[in-house]
N, C-alpha and C positions, 0 to 999 in steps of 0.2 A: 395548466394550473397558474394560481396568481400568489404574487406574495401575501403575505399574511400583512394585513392591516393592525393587528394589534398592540405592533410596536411605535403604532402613532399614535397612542391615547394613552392619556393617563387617569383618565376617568372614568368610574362606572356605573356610573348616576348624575343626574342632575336635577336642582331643585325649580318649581316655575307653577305657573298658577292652572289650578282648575277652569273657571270659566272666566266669567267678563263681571268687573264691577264697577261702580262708582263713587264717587265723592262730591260734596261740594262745600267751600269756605268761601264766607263774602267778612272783607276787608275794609274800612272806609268806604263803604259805597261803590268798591270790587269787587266781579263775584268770578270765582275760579269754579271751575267743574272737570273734575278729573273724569277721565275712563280710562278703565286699566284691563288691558287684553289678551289672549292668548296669540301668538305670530309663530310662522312658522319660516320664513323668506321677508328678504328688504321690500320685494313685490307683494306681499301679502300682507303690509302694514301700509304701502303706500297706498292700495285698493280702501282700506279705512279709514285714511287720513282724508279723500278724497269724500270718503261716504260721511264723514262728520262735516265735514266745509260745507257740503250739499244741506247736511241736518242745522247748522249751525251757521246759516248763511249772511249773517247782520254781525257776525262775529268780527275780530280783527285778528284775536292773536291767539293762535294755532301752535301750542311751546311743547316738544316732546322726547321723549327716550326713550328707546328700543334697545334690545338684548335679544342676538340669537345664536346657535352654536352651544354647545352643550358646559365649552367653561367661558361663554360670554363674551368672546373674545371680540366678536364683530360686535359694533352697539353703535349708533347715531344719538345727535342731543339737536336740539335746533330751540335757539330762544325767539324765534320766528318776532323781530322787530323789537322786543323787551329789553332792557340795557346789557349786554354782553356777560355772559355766565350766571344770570340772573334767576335764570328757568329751566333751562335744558339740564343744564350741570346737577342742579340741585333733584330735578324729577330723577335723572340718572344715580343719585348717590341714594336713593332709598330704594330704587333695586339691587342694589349691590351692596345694602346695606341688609335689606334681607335674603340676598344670596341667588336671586331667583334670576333667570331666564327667558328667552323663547317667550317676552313678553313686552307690549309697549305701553306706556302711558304719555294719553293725550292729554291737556287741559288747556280748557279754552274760559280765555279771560273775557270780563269784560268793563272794561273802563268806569270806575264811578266819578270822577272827576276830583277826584286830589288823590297826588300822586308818594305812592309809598316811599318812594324811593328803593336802593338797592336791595339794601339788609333786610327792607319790610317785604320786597317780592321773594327774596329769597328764603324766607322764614315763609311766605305763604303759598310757595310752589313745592317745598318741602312739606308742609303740613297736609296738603292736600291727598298728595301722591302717598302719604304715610297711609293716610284713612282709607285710599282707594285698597293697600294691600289689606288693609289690617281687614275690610268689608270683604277679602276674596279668602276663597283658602288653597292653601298652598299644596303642594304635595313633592313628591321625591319620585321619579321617573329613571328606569334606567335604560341604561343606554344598550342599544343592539343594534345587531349587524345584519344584514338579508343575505343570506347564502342561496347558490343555486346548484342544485346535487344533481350529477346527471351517471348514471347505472344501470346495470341491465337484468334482467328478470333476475337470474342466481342471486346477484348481490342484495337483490331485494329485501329478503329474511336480516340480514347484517344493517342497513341501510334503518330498520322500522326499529332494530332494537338497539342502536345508538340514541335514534331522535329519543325513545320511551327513556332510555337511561340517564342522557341527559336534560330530559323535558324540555324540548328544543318543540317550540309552533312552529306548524305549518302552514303556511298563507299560500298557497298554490301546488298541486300535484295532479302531476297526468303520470298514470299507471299502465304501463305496457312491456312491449319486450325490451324496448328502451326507454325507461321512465325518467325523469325532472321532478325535481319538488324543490321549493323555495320556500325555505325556513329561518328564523327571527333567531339569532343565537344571541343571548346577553355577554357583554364584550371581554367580563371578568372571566370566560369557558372557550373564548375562541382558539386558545392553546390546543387545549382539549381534543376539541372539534374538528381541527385540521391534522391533529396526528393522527385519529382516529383514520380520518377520509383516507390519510396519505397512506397508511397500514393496511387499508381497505383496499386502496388501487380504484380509489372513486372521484371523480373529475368535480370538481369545484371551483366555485369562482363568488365575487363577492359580486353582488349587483348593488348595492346601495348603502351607503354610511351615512 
């Protein structure tokens, strides 16, 4: 048996966007173009930071923030060449300012030849990244845990009417005289879940958080 993970979270939900949207603000003859995304890993935003450079190849300045982890904890800003906190910072403080997640926005600038200065890029990396969320829509996601139950024929009756009782999905079961089923428990029940199993005499383990 494993210990119980739920005395490392204090969360049981978190908020972060539906799909992928866009924006764009042109400034003096600057033109910013937001894209705001759904991420799942640092690897799986760096794969689209790479696919926009590819799409946007005459570009210079590649400015972004990321948020992922369920209370945001991990996040990158990058003013990629722009005057120092000028872009990152400010793309950053409008996810956090609508609370969201498990999401990055890119904006790629493009020089119109006079120069904003500080307060004007930061008023226009700010304005952008607003209009990218306000174009997505958001939603509230909660957070679960993958359990892997493993029992044997008898237990089986006990085992089906736990998951029913506390509507626990199952994403995997092989049924036999020794059966496995790996099931989604949402993190606010994993108290629950684990006294039950432990009262059952049924071997448990967490495979993924």
């Amino acid at each position: 048996m494993q210990k119980s993970f739920f005395n490392y979270l204090t969360l049981d939900s978190y908020k972060t966007i539906e799909t992928t949207s866009t924006s764009e603000l042109k400034e003096k003859g600057s033109k910013f173009i937001a894209h705001l995304f759904p991420i799942s890993s640092d690897e799986d935003f760096t794969k689209k930071l790479n696919s926009f450079k590819e799409q946007y190849n005459d570009a210079r300045h590649f400015c972004y923030a990321y948020k992922t982890l369920a209370d945001g904890s991990n996040y990158r800003v990058n003013d990629d060449g722009e005057p120092t906190n000028s872009a990152g910072k400010p793309i950053l403080g409008q996810l956090e300012s609508f609370e969201i997640t498990y999401c990055a926005c890119i904006v790629i600038r493009y020089f119109g030849g006079v120069k904003l200065g500080v307060g004007g890029l930061i008023k226009a990396f700010k304005e952008v990244t607003k209009q990218a969320i306000v174009n997505n829509t958001l939603t509230k996601k909660e957070i679960t845990i993958l359990y892997e139950l493993r029992f044997n024929y008898a237990q089986m009756n006990k085992v089906m009417s736990m998951i029913k009782k506390l509507q626990l999905k199952i994403v995997f079961q092989e049924l036999n005289i020794e059966s496995i089923i790996h099931l989604e428990c949402p993190i606010n029940i994993i108290k629950i879940l684990e006294n039950s199993v432990k009262s059952n005499h049924i071997q448990f383990k967490i495979l993924e958080h």
